[in-house]
N, C-alpha and C positions, 0 to 999 in steps of 0.2 A: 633483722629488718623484715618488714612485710612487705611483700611486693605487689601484694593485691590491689592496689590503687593502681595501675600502670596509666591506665587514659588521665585519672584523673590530677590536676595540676599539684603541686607539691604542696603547695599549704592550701590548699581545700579538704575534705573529707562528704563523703556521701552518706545522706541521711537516711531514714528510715522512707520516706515519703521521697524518696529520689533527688532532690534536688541538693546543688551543690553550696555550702554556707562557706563562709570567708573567716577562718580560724582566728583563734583572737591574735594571734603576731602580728598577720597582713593589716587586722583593725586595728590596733594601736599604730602600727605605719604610717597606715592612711589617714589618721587623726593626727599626728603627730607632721605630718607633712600639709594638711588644710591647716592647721597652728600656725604652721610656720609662714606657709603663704600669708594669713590674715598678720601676721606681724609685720613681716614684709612690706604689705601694703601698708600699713601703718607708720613704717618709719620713713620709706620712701615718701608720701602725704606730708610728714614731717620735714624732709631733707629740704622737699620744694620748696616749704616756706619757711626753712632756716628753723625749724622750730617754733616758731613766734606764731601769736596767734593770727588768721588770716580776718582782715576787715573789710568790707566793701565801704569806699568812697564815691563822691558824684561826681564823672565827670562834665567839667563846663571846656570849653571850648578850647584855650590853650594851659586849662591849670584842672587840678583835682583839689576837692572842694572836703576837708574831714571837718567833721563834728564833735568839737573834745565830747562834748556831754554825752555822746554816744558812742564812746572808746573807752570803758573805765578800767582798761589797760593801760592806758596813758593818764590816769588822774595822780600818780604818783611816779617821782622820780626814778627813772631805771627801766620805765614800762617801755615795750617796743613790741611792736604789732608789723605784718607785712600786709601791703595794700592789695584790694582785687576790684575790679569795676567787673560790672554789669557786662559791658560791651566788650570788652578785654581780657579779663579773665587777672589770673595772675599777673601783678606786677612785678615789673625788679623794682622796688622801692620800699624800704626801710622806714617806718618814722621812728624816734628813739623820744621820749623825753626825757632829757639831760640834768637839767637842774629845775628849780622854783618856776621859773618863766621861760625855759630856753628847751626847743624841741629841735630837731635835725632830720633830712629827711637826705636819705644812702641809697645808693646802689647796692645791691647783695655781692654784686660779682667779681669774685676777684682779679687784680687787675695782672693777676700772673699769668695765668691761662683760662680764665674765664669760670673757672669752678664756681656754684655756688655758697658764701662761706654762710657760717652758722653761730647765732647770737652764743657768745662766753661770757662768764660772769663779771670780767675787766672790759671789755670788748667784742670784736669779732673773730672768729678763725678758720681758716681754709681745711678742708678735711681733703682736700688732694693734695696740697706739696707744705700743708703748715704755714704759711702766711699768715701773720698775727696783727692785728688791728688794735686800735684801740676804740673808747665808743667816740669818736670824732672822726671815725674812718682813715685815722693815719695811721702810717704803718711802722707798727713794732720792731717786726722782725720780717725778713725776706723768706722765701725766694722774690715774693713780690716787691717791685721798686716803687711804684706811684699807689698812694693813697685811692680809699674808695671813692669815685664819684660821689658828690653831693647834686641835689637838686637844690635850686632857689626857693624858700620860701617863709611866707608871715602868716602873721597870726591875727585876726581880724577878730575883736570880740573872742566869742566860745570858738571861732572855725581857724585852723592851721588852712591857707592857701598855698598848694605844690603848684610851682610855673614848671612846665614844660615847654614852654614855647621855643627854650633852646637844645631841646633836645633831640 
């Protein structure tokens, strides 16, 4: 071993023109750890909106106002999209469309301990204690006992209307 490096840090080396370069270990590291963080953010981004893609809707005064023809995530059965307004941001609200003519609009939240759950290919599922849903927001399997929240709401022409005014 040489011990001629003593000042300088272990994985550095000293150049010819003095100054200290970052050996390729430490760089693949540090690459290797910005990676990770940009995944990270990415799946957390993901978590928040269940995976599903995020839409902005308008809100009117006690309801949110969506626009099929401006969701064509929802122009075929099985599509489900989570809501964000302007003013709001993120919603907890689900729209799923179910079948031919029938759409649903859910809570994310699970009703076991609030986690937020995340769209499965039969329904929903809780990634903190496994609470299983189905896509009508009832519940499969426990820990959770009461079914997802639904919101009230119609369909008017091309626009789904979400009433919040009980909420």
């Amino acid at each position: 071993m040489n011990n001629n490096a003593g000042s300088l840090e272990q994985n550095q080396i000293k150049t010819e023109a003095g100054f200290a370069e970052i050996s390729r270990r430490r760089f693949l590291k540090t690459v290797v750890k910005i990676s990770a963080m940009g995944t990270v953010g990415s799946v957390l981004a993901g978590c928040a909106s269940g995976g599903l893609p995020l839409v902005r809707v308008r809100e009117e005064e006690d309801y949110l106002k969506l626009v099929l023809a401006e969701v064509p995530e929802l122009a075929m059965p099985g599509g489900a999209v989570t809501l964000t307004s302007a003013e709001q941001g993120e919603l907890n609200i689900i729209v799923l469309h179910l079948t031919e003519n029938e759409y649903i609009a859910l809570s994310p939240v699970c009703t076991h301990l609030g986690c937020r759950v995340r769209k499965a290919r039969d329904g929903f599922e809780c990634p903190c204690h496994g609470s299983r849903y189905d896509l009508r927001g009832q519940v499969v399997n426990g820990p959770a006992a009461r079914n997802l929240a639904h919101f009230p709401m119609r369909r008017e022409g091309n626009e789904l209307l979400i009433d919040l005014s009980s909420q």
